[in-house]
C-alpha positions in Angstrom: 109.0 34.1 -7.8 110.4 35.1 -3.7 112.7 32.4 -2.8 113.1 33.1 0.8 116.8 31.0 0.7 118.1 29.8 4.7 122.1 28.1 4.0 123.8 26.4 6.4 126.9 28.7 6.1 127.6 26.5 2.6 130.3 27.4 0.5 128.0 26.6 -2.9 125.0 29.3 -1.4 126.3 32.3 -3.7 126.4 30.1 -6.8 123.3 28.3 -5.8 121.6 31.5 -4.9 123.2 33.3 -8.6 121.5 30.6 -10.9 118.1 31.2 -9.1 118.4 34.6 -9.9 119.5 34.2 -13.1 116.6 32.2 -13.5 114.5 35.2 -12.7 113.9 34.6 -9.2 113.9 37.3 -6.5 116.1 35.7 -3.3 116.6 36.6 0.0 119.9 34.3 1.5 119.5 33.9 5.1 121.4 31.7 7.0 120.2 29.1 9.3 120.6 30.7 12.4 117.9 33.5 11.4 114.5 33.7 13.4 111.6 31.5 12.1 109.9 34.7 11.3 112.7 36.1 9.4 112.8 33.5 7.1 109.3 34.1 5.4 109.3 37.9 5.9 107.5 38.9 2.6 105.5 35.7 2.1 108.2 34.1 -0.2 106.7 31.9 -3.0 109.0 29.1 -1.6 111.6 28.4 0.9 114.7 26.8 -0.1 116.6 24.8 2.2 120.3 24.5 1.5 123.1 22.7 1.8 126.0 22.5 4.6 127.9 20.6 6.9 127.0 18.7 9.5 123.4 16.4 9.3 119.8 17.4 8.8 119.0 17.3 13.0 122.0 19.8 13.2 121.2 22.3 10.5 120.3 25.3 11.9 116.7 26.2 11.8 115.6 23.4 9.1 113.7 21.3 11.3 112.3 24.1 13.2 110.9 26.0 9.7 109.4 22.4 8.7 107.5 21.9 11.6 106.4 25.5 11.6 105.4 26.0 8.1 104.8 22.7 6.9 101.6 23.1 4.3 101.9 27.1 4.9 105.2 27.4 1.9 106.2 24.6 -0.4 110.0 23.6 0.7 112.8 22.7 -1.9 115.4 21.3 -0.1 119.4 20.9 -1.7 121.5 18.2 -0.5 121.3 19.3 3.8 118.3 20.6 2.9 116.8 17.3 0.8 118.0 15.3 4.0 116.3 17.7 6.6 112.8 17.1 5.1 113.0 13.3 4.5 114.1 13.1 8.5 111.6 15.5 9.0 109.3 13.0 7.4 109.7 10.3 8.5 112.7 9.1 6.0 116.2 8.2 8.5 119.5 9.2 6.6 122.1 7.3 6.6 126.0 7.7 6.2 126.9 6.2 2.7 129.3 3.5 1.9 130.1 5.6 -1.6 131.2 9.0 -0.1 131.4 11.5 -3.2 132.5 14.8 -3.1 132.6 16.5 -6.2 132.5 13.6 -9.4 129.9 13.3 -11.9 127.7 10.3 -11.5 125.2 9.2 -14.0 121.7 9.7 -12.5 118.0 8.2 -14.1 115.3 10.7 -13.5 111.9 11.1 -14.8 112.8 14.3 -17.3 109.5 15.9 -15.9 109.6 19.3 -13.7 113.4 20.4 -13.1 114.6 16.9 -15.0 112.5 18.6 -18.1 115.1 19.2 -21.1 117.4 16.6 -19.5 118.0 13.3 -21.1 117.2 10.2 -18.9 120.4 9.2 -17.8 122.5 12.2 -17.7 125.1 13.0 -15.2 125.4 15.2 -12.5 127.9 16.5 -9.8 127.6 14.5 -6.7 128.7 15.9 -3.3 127.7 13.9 0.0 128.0 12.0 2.4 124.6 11.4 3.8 121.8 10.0 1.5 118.4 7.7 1.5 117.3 4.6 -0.5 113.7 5.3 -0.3 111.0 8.3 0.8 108.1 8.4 3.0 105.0 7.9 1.3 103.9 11.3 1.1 107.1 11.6 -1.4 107.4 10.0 -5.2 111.0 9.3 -6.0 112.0 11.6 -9.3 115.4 10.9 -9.9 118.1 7.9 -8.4 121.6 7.5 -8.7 122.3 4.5 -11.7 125.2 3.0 -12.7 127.4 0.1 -10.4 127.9 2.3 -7.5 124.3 3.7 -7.5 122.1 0.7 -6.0 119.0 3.0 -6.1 120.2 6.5 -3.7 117.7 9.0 -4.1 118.7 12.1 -6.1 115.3 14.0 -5.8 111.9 13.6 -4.4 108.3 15.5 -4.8 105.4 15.2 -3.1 103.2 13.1 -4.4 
């Protein structure tokens, strides 16, 4: 698999881009400031949208990419990336009353696709500040945030 990779000068892209390649994949890490074109040279077998500071309107070339290759390459987006294409969507973020940076929250996802192997209601690092409650309705809602503090915040989407 090409994993054409555009980070928003993140300090998690090495490691993020390492464990795709140790999961076989070939990636090319750009950064968000790259030309459009750039950033599917090679006809990559999907374009991963990473993380950063700053929100998904102000990230670089995400918004850009979506509206230009939108049904031409699937998209995965982390974190900056997962907010840039529910905004681009249709999906508002919003700044979160529970701003976490770094703890391990207990998450209940479906254990289908990248949940498979998982149990139900494992945990997982949470860093951010930014999130949604629900998707547009081209999306289907894999994974949410559980516990006390959780109250439903969407921890991954798919296309439905």
């Amino acid at each position: 698999m090409r994993i054409s990779y555009v980070d928003n000068y993140d300090s998690f892209a090495s490691t993020i881009a390492a464990y795709f390649r140790m999961a076989g994949a070939e990636v090319a890490h750009l950064k968000s400031d790259c030309s459009l074109e750039t950033a599917v040279r090679g006809a990559p077998d999907l374009i991963l949208l990473g993380p950063g500071p700053n929100g998904p309107r102000n990230a670089g070339n995400y918004m850009a990419l979506l509206d230009k290759y939108n049904g031409e390459f699937p998209f995965f987006g982390i974190c900056l990336g997962f907010q840039a294409m529910m905004e681009y969507f249709g999906q508002p973020v919003e700044r979160l009353d529970d701003v976490v940076h770094g703890a391990a929250v207990k998450v209940r996802h479906d254990v289908k696709g990248i949940f498979e192997g998982i149990g139900p209601d494992a945990e997982f690092a949470r860093y951010n500040s930014l999130g949604v409650y629900g998707v547009p309705d081209c999306f289907e809602v894999t994974a949410t945030q559980s516990g006390e503090s959780g109250n439903g915040l969407v921890m991954a989407e798919c296309i439905s």
